[in-house]
C-alpha positions as CSV (number, residue, x, y, z in Angstrom):
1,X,29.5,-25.9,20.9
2,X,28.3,-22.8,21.5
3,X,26.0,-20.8,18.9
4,X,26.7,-17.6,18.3
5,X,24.6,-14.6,17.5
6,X,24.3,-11.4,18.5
7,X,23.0,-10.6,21.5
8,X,19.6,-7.8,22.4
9,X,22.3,-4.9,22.8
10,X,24.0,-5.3,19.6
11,X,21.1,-5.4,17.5
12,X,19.6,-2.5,19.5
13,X,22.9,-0.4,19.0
14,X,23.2,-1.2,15.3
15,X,19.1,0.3,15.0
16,X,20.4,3.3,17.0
17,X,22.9,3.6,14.4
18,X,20.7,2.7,11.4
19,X,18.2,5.5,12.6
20,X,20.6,8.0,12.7
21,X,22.1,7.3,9.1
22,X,18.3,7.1,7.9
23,X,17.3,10.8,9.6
24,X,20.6,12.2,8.1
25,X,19.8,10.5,5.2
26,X,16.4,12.0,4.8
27,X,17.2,15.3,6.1
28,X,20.3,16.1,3.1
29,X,18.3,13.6,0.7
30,X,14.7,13.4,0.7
31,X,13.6,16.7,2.2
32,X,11.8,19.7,0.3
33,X,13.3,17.7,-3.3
34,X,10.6,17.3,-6.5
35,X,10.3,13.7,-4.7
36,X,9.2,15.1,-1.3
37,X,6.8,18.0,-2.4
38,X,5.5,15.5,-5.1
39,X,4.9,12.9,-2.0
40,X,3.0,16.0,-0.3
41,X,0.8,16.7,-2.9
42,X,-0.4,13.4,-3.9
43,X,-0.5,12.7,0.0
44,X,-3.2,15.8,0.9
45,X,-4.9,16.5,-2.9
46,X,-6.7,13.3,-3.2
47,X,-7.9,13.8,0.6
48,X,-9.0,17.2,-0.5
49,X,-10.7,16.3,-3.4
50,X,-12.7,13.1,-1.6
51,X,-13.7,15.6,1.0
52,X,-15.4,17.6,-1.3
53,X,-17.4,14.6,-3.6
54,X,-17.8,12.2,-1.0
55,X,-21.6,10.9,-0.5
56,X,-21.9,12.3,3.2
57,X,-24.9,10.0,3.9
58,X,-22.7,7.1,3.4
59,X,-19.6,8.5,5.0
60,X,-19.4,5.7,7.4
61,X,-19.6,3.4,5.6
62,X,-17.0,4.6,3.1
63,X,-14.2,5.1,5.8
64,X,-14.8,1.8,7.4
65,X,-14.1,0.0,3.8
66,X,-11.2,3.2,3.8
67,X,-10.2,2.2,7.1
68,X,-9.9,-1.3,6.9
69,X,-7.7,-1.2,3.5
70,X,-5.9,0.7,5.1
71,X,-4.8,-1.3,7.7
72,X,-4.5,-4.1,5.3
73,X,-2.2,-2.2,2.5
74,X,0.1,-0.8,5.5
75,X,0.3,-4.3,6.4
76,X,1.2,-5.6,3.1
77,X,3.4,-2.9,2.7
78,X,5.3,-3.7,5.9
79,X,5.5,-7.4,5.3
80,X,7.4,-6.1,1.6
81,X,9.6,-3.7,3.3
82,X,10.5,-6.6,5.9
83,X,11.1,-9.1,2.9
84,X,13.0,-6.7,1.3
85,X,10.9,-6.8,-1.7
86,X,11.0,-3.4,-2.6
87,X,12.2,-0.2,-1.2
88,X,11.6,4.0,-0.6
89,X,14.7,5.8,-1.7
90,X,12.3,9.1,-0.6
91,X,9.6,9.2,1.8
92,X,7.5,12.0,3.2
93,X,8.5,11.7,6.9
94,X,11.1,9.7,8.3
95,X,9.6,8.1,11.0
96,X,7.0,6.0,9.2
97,X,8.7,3.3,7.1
98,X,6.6,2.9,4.4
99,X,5.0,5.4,1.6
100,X,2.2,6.7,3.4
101,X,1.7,9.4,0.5
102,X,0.7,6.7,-1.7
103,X,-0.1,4.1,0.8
104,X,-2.0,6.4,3.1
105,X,-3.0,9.0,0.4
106,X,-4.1,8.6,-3.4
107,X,-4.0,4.5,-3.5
108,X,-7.1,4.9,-0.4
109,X,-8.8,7.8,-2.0
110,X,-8.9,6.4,-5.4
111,X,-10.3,3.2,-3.5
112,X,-13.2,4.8,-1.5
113,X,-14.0,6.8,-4.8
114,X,-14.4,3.0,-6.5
115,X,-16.3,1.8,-3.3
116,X,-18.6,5.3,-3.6
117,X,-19.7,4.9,-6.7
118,X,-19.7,1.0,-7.5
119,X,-21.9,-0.4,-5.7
120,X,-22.9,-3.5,-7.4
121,X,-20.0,-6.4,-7.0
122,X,-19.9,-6.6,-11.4
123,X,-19.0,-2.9,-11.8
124,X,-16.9,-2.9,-8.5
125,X,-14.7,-5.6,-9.7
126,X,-14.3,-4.3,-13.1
127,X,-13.5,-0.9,-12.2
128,X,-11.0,-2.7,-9.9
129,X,-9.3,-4.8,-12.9
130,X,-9.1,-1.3,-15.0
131,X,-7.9,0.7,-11.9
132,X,-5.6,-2.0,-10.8
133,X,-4.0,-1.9,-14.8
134,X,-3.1,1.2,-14.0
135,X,-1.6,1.6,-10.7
136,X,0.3,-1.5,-11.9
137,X,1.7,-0.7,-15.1
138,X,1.4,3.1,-15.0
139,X,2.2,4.2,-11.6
140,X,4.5,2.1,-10.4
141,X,6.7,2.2,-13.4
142,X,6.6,6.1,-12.9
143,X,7.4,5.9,-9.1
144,X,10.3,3.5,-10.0
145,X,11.1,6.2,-12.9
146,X,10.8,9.0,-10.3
147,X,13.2,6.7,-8.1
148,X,10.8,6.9,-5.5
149,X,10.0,3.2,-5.7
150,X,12.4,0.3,-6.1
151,X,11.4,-2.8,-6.8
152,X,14.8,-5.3,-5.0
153,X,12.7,-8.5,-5.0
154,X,9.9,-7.3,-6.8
155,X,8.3,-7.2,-10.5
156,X,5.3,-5.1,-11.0
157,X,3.2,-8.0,-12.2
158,X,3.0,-9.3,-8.5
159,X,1.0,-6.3,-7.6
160,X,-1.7,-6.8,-10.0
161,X,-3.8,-9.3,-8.5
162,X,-3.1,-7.7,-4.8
163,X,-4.7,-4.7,-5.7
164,X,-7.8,-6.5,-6.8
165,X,-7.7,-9.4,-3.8
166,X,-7.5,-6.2,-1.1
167,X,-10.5,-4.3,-2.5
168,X,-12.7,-7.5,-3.0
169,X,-11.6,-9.1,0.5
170,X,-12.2,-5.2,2.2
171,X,-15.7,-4.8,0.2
172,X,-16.2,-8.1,1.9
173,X,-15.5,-7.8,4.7
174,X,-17.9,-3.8,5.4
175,X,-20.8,-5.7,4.4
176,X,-20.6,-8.9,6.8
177,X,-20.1,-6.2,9.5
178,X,-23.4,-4.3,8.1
179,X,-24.8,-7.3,7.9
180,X,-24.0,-8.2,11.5
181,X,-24.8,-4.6,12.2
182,X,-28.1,-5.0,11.1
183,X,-29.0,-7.5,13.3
């Protein structure tokens, strides 16, 4: 017997499709709403306002721990999107799947700030717990309030200890590769 599934062309004409319902979707839906401008703003403030207190001397340093978690929260964020275990009703641009205002924007900032300014791995990781209290059980219930977040698969207790593992795994990982640096 022979299996059936579809084939490279159908799944690449039902993505055609699924883009053009998600660009008319964001073009009548998301664009220039509260959601969207909100989105911008807490996209570009934060960036502005690290700009202006970030330690220059250690500006290295702080975007390559920026950098990194980064790459690791988009990645996370991916792998949720993929498992369906949460969603974007609004998003800043269309073409990048995930919420890169807060992914991208003040999640990142508010991380380097934390990385600037706590040195020591004690105060680190408790700023981290407290920080990590709040983007869980404030901002995310406010983003899912705001509709711009919806948890399908998801409760916000999940995202607690992710916020800590990421910064403690990232903070890591910039000083083995000062450390190896060094050498």
């Amino acid at each position: 017997m022979k299996a059936t599934y579809p084939s490279y062309d159908e799944i690449r004409s039902i993505e055609y499709k699924l883009a053009e319902m998600k660009n008319e979707y964001w073009l009548h839906h998301d664009l220039f709403t509260f959601q969207w401008w909100l989105l911008l703003i807490i996209f570009i403030l934060p960036w502005i306002l690290w700009w202006r207190y970030v330690d220059k001397n250690r500006l290295k340093d702080i975007l390559l721990f920026g950098s990194l978690l980064m790459l690791l929260v988009g990645l996370l964020d991916d792998i949720g999107l993929n498992a369906q275990l949460w969603s974007y009703p609004y998003k800043l641009l269309q073409v990048i799947p995930r919420l890169v205002a807060i992914d991208h924007g003040i999640l990142i900032v508010a991380h380097m700030t934390v990385y600037q300014f706590f040195t020591k791995w004690k105060s680190f990781i408790i700023v981290n717990l407290v920080m990590a209290t709040i983007f869980t059980f404030i901002f995310e219930p406010l983003t899912v309030w705001l509709n711009i977040y919806k948890l399908d698969n998801w409760k916000y207790i999940y995202s607690f200890p992710l916020y800590i593992a990421k910064a403690v795994f990232v903070k890591w990982l910039v000083q083995r590769i000062n450390l190896i640096n060094k050498f």
